[in-house]
C-alpha positions as a Markdown table, in Angstrom:
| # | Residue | x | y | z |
|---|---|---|---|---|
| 1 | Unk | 9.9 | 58.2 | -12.0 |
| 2 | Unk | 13.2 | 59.0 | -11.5 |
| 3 | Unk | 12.3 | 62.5 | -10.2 |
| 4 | Unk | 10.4 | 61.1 | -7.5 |
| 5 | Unk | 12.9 | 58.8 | -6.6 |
| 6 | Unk | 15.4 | 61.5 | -5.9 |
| 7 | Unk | 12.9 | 63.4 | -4.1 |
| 8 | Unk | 12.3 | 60.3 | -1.9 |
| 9 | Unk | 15.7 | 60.0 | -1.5 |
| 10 | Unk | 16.3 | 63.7 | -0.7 |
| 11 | Unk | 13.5 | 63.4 | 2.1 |
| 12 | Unk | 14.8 | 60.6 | 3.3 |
| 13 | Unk | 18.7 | 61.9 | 3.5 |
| 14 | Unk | 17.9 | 64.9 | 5.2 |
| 15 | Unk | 14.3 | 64.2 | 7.5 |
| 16 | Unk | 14.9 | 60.8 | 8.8 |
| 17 | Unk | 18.9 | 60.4 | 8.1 |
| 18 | Unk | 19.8 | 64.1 | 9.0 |
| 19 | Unk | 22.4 | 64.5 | 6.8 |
| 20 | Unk | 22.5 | 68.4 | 7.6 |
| 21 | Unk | 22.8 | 67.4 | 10.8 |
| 22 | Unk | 25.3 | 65.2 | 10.2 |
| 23 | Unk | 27.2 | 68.3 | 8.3 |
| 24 | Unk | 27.0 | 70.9 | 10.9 |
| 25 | Unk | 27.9 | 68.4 | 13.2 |
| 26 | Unk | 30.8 | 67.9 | 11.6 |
| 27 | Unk | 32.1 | 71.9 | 11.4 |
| 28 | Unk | 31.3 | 72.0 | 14.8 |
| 29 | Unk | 34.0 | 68.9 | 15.6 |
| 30 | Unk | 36.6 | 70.7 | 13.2 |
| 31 | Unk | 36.3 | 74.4 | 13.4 |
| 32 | Unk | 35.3 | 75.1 | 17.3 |
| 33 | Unk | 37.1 | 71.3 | 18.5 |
| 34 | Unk | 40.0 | 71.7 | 16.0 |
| 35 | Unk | 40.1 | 67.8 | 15.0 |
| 36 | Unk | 39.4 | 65.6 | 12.5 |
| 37 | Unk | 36.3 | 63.6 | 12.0 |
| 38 | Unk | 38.3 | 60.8 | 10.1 |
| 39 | Unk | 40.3 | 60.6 | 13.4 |
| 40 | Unk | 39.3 | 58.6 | 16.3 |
| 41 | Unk | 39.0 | 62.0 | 19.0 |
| 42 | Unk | 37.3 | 63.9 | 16.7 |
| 43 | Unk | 35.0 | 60.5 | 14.7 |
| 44 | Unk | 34.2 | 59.9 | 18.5 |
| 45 | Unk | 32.8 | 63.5 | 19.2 |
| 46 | Unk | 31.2 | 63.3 | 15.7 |
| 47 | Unk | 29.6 | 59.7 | 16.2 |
| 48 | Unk | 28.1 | 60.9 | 19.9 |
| 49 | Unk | 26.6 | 64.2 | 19.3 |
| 50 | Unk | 24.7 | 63.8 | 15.9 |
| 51 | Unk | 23.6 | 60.5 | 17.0 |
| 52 | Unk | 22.4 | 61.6 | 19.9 |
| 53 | Unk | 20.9 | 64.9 | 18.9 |
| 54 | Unk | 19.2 | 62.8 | 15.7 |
| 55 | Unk | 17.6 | 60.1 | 18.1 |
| 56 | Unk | 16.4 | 62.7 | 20.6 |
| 57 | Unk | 15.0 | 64.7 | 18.0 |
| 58 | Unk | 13.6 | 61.4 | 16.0 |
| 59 | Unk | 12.0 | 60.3 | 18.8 |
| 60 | Unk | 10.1 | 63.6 | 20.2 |
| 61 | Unk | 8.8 | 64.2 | 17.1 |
| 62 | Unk | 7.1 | 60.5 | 16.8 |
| 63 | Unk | 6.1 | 59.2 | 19.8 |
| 64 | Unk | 3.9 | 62.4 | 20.0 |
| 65 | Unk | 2.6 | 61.6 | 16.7 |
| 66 | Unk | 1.4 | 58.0 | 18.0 |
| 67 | Unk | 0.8 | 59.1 | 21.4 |
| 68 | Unk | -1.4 | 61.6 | 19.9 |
| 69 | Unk | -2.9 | 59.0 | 17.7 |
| 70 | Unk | -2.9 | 56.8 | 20.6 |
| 71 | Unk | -5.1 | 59.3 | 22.4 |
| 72 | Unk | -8.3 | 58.0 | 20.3 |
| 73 | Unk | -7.8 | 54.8 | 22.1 |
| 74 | Unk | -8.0 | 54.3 | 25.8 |
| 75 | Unk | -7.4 | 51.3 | 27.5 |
| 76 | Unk | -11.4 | 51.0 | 27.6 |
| 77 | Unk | -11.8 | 50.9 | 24.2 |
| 78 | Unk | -8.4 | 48.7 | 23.6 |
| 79 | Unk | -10.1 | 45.7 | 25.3 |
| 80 | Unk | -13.5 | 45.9 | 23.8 |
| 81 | Unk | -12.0 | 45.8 | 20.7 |
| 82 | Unk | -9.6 | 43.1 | 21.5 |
| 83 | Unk | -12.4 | 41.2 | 23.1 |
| 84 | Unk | -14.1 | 40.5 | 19.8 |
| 85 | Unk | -11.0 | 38.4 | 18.3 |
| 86 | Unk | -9.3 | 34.8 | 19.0 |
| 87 | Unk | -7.0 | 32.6 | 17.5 |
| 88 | Unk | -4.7 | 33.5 | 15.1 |
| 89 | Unk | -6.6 | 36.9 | 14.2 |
| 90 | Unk | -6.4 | 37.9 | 17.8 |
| 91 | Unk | -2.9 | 37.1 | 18.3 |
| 92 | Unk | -2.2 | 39.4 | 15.2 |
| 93 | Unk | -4.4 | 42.4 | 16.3 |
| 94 | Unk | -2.6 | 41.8 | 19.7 |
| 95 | Unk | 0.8 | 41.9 | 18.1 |
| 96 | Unk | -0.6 | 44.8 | 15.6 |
| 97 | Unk | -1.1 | 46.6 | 19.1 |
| 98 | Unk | 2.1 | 46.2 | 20.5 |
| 99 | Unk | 3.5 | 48.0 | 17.7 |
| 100 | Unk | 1.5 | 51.5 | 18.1 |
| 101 | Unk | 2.5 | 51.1 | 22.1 |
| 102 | Unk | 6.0 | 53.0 | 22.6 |
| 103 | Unk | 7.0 | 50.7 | 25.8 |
| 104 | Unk | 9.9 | 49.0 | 26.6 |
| 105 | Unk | 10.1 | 45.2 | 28.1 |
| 106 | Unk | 9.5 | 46.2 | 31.7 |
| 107 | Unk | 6.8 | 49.0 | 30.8 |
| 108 | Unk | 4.5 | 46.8 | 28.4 |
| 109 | Unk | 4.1 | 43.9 | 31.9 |
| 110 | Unk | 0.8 | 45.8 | 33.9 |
| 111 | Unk | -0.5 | 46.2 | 30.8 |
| 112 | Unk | 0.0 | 42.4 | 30.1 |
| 113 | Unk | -1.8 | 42.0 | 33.6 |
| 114 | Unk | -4.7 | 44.5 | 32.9 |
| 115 | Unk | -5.5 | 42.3 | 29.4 |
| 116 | Unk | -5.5 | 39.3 | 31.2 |
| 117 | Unk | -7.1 | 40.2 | 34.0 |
| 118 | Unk | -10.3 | 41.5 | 31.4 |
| 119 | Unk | -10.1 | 37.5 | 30.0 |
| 120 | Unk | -8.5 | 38.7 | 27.1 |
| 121 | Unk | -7.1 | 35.1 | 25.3 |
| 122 | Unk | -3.5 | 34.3 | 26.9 |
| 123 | Unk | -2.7 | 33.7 | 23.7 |
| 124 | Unk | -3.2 | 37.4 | 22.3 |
| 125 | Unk | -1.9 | 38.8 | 26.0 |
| 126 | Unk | 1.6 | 37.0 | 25.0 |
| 127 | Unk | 1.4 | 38.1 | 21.4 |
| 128 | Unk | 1.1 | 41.8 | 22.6 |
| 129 | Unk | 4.1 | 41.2 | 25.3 |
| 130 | Unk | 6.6 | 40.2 | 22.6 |
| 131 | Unk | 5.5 | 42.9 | 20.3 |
| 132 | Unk | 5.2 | 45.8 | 22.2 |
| 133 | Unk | 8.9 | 46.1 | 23.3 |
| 134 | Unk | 10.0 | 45.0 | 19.9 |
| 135 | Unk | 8.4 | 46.7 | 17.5 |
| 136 | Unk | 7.0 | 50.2 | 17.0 |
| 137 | Unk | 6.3 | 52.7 | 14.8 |
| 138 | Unk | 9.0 | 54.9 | 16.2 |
| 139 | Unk | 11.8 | 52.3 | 16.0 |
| 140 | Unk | 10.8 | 51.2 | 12.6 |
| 141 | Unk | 11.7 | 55.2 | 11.6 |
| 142 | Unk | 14.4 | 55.3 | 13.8 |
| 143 | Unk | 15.9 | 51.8 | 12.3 |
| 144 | Unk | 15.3 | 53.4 | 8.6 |
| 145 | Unk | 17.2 | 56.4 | 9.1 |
| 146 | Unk | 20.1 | 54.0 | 10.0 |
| 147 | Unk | 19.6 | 51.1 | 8.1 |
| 148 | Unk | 17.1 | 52.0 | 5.5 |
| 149 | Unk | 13.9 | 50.9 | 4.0 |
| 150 | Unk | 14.4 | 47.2 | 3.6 |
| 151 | Unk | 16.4 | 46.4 | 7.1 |
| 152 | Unk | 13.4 | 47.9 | 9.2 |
| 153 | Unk | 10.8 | 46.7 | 6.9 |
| 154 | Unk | 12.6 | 43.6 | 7.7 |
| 155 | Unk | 12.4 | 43.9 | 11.5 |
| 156 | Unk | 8.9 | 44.9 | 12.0 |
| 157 | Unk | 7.9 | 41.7 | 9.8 |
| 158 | Unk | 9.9 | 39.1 | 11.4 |
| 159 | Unk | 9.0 | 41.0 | 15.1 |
| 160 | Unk | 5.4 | 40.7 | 14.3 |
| 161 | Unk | 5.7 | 36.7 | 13.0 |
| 162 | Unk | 7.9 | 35.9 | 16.6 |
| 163 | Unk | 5.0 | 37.7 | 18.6 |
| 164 | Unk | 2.1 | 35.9 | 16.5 |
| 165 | Unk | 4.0 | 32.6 | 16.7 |
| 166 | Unk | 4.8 | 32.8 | 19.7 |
| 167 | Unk | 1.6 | 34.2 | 21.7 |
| 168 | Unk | -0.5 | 31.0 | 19.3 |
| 169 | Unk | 2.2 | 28.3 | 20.9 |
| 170 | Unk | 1.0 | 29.4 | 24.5 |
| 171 | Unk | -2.5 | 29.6 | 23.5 |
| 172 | Unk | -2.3 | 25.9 | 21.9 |
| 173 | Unk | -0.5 | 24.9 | 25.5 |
| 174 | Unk | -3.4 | 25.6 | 27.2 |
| 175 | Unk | -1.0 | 27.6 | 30.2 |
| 176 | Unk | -3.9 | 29.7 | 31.9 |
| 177 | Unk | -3.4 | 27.7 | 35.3 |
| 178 | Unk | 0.8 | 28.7 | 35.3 |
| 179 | Unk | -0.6 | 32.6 | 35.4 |
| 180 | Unk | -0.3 | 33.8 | 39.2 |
| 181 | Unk | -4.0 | 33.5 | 41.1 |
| 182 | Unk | -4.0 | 37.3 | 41.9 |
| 183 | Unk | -4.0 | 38.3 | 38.7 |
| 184 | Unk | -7.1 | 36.9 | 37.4 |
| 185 | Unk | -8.5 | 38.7 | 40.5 |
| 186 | Unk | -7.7 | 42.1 | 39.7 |
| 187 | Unk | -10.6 | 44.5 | 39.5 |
| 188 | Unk | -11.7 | 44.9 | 36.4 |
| 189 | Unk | -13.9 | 47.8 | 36.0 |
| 190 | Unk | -15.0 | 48.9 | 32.6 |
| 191 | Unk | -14.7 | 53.2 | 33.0 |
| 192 | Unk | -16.4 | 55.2 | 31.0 |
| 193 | Unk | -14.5 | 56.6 | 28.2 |
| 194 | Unk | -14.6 | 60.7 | 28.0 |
| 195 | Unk | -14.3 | 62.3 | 24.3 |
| 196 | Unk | -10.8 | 64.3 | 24.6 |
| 197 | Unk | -10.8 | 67.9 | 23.4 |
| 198 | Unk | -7.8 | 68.7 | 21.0 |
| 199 | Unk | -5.9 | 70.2 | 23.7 |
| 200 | Unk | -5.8 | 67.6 | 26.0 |
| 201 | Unk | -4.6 | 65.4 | 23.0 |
| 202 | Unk | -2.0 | 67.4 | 22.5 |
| 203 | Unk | -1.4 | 67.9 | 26.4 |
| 204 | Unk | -1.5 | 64.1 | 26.7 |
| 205 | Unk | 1.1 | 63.8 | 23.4 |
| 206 | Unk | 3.5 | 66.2 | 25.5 |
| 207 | Unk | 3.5 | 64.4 | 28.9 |
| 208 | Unk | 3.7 | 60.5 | 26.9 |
| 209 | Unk | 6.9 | 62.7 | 25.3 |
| 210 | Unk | 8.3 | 64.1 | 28.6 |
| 211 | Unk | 7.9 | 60.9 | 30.5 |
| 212 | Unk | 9.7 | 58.2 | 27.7 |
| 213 | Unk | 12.1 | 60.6 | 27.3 |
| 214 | Unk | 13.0 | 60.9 | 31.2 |
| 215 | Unk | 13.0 | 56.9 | 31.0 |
| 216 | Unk | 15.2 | 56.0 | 28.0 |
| 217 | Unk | 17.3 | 59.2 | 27.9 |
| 218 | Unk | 20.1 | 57.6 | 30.0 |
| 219 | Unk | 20.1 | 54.0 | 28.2 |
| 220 | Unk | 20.3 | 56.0 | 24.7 |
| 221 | Unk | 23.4 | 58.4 | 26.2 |
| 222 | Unk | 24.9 | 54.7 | 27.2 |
| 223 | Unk | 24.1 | 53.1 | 23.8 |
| 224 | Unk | 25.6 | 56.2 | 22.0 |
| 225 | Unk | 28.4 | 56.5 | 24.1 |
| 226 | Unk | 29.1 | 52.2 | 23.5 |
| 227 | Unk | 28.4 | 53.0 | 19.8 |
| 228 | Unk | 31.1 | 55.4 | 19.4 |
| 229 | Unk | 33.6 | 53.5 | 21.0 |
| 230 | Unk | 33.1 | 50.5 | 18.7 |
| 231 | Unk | 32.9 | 52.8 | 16.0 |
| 232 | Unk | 36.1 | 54.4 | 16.7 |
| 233 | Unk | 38.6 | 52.5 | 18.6 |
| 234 | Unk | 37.6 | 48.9 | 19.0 |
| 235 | Unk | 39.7 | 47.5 | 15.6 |
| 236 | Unk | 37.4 | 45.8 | 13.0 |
| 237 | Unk | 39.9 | 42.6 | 13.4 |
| 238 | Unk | 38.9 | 42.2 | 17.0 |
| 239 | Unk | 35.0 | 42.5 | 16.3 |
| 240 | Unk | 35.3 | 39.9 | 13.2 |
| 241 | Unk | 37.1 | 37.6 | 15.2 |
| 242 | Unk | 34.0 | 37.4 | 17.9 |
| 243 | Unk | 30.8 | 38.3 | 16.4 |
| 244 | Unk | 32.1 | 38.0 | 13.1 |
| 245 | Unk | 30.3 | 36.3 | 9.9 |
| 246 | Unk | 33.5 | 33.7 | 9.7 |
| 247 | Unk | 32.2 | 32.7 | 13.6 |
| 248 | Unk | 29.2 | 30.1 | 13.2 |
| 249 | Unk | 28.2 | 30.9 | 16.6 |
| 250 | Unk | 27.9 | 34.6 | 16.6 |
| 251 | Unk | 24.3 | 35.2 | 16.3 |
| 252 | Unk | 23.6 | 32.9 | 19.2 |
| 253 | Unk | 26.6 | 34.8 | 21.3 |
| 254 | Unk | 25.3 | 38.1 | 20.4 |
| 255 | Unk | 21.7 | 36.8 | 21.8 |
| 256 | Unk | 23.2 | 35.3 | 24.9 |
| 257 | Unk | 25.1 | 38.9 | 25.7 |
| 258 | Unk | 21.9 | 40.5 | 24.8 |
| 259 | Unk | 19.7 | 39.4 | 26.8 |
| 260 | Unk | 20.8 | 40.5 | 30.4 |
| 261 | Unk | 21.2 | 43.8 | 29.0 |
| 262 | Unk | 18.5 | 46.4 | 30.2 |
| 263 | Unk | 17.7 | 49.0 | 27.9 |
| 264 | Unk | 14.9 | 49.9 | 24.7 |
| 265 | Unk | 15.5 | 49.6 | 20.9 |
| 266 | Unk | 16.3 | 53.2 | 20.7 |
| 267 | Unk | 19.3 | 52.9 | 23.5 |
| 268 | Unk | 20.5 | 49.9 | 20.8 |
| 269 | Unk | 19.9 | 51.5 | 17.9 |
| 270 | Unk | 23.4 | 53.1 | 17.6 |
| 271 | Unk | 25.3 | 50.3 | 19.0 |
| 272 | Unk | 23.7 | 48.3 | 16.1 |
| 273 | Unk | 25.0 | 51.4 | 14.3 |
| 274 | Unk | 28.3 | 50.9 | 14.8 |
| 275 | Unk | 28.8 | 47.6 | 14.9 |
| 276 | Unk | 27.4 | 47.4 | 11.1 |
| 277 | Unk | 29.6 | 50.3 | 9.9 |
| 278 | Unk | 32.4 | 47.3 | 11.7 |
| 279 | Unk | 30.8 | 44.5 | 9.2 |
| 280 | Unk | 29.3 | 43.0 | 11.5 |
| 281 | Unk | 26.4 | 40.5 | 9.8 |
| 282 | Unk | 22.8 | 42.2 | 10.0 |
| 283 | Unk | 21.6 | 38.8 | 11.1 |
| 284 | Unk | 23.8 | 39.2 | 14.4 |
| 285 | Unk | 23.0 | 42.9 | 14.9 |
| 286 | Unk | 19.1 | 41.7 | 15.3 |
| 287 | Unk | 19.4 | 38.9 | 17.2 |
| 288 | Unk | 21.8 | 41.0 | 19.9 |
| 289 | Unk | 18.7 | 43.9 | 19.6 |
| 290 | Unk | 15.7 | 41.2 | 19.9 |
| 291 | Unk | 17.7 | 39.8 | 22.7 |
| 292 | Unk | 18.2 | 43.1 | 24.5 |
| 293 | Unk | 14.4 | 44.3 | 24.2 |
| 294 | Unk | 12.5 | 41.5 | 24.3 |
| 295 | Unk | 14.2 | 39.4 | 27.2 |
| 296 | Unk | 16.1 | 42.1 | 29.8 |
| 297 | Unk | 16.8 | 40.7 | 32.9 |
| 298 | Unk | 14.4 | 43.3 | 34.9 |
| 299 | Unk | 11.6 | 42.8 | 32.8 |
| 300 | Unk | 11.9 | 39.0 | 33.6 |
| 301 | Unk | 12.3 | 39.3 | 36.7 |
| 302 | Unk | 8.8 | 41.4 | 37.1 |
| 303 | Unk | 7.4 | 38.7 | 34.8 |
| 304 | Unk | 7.8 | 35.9 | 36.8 |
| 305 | Unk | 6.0 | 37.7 | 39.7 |
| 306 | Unk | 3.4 | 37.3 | 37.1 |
| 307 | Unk | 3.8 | 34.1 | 35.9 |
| 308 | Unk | 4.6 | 30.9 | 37.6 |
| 309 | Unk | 8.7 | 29.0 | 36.5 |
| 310 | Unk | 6.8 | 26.8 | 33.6 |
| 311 | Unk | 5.6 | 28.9 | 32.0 |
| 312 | Unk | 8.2 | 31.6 | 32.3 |
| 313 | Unk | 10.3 | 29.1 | 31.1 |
| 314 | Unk | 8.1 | 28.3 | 28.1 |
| 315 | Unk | 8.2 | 32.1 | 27.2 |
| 316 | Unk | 11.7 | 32.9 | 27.1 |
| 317 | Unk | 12.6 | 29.4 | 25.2 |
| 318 | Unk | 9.6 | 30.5 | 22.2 |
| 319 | Unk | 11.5 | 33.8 | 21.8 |
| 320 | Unk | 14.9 | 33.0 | 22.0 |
| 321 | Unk | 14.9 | 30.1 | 20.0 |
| 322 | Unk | 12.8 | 32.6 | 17.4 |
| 323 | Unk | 15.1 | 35.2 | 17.8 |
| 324 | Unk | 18.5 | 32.6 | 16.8 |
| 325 | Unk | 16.5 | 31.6 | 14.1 |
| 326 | Unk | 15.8 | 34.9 | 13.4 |
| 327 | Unk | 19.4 | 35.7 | 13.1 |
| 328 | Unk | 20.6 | 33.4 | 11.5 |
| 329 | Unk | 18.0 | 33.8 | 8.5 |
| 330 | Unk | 18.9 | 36.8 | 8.3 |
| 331 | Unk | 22.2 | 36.2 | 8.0 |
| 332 | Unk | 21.9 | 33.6 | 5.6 |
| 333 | Unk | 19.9 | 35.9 | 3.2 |
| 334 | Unk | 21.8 | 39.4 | 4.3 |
| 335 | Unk | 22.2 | 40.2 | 0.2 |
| 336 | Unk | 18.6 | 40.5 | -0.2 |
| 337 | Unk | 18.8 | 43.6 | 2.5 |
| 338 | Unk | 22.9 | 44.8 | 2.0 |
């Protein structure tokens, strides 16, 4: 047992955490640089290019995994599938969904249209919305090479109960009549679906690679380049004082800053980073990462050219009210993951 363990561990150090990385990253800083990584120049230079080497390289390697996996099942196919379940099961398939679709807030709306244009349950349509920017495969990897096994396991969970919960609390409101008149009357035209060849899945993995990356590679230069700066030269006093554990209200400010923010889970993944290396509650740390991917500003915006102010409304109060409590749960039980 305890051979496996260390081989786990060994796997785990040097696939997903990139310790070697990590390492040569670190000769780099001191032998061609000249500094210190214990120093703030040199820990900055450190903290920026291994992180942002390891996410870019993290992230190439499984989103064509799932978008290769994802190739197996067209929209077409989605909706049939989909089609067959209500209630509570279809709010979990639809949540299930979201977390095999690499999209972030903004990305996963005209899908949200095409399923409800098909009459897919509201219900299950709002269950996939909250997922699919929240939770994926890729970002519970990502979130394991930082955090570890138990903190992402974590995540995913809690991600998948706020999309279930919430997407069965619009169903139970009856809200079809708040959803904008046009798009009930898109076209919905069932295509027929065309058996890929194993080239063009791996053709399709390579573009659904090229194309996330050329959307989130700026927001994840940004998150780095945030995360480094905590890391490094903001003083751990400072951080305490604000978002600390000794502040009651920190999980709900790091929500409230959150949410205007624009970017995906892997642009927040190192600013998380950092500002747990600070000691910064895990609790906190979620709630400002739920805030920031499941509520941007844009994607709202675009939403409620979708959906009339009540309902709107009704959306972002379900999640951030689940995302506090969230938090603060987390918080309150943070030795069961430290």
């Amino acid at each position: 047992m305890n051979v496996i363990t260390q081989i786990f561990s060994w796997l785990s150090d040097q696939l997903l955490k990139m310790k070697w990385l990590s390492d040569l990253v670190g000769l780099l800083v001191e032998k061609v640089f000249g500094l210190e990584v214990t120093q703030r120049v040199g820990g900055s230079i450190h903290f920026f290019i291994y992180d942002t080497i390891k996410i870019f390289i993290l992230l190439s390697v499984l989103i064509f995994i799932i978008s290769y996996i994802q190739s197996f099942y067209p929209p077409e196919k989605t909706k049939k599938i989909l089609g067959r379940f209500k209630g509570i099961k279809g709010n979990l398939l639809g949540a299930l969904l979201g977390t095999v679709t690499p999209f972030c807030s903004c990305s996963s709306i005209p899908i949200f249209i095409g399923f409800t244009s098909a009459g897919l349950p509201l219900g299950v349509t709002f269950s996939f919305l909250i997922s699919s920017p929240l939770v994926d495969i890729a970002s519970f990897l990502l979130l394991m090479s930082f955090f570890g096994l138990k903190i992402a396991l974590a995540y995913v969970i809690v991600g998948l109960v706020l999309a279930v919960i919430g997407g069965t609390i619009i169903d139970k409101l009856k809200m079809q009549k708040y959803v904008e008149g046009y798009v009930w009357g898109v076209d919905n035209v069932d295509v027929e679906y065309e058996e890929l060849t194993s080239k063009e899945r791996v053709d399709f993995a390579k573009g659904q690679v090229r194309e996330i990356i050329n959307k989130v590679w700026l927001y994840i230069l940004l998150g780095v380049g945030i995360g480094a700066a905590i890391h490094n030269w903001i003083p751990q006093s400072v951080i305490e004082r604000i978002i600390g554990e000794n502040n009651p209200l920190a999980v709900l400010l790091a929500t409230v800053v959150g949410i205007p923010i624009y970017a995906d889970i892997f642009g927040t993944i190192p600013i998380a980073e950092a500002l747990f290396n600070k000691g910064v509650g895990i609790g906190t740390i979620i709630s400002f990462m739920m805030g920031v991917t499941a509520l941007s500003l844009p994607s709202m915006i675009m939403l409620s050219k979708v959906i009339k102010p009540k309902l709107l409304a009704i959306f972002i109060s379900i999640v951030t009210i689940g995302i506090i409590i969230i938090g603060y749960a987390f918080n309150a039980f943070s030795y069961i993951f430290i």
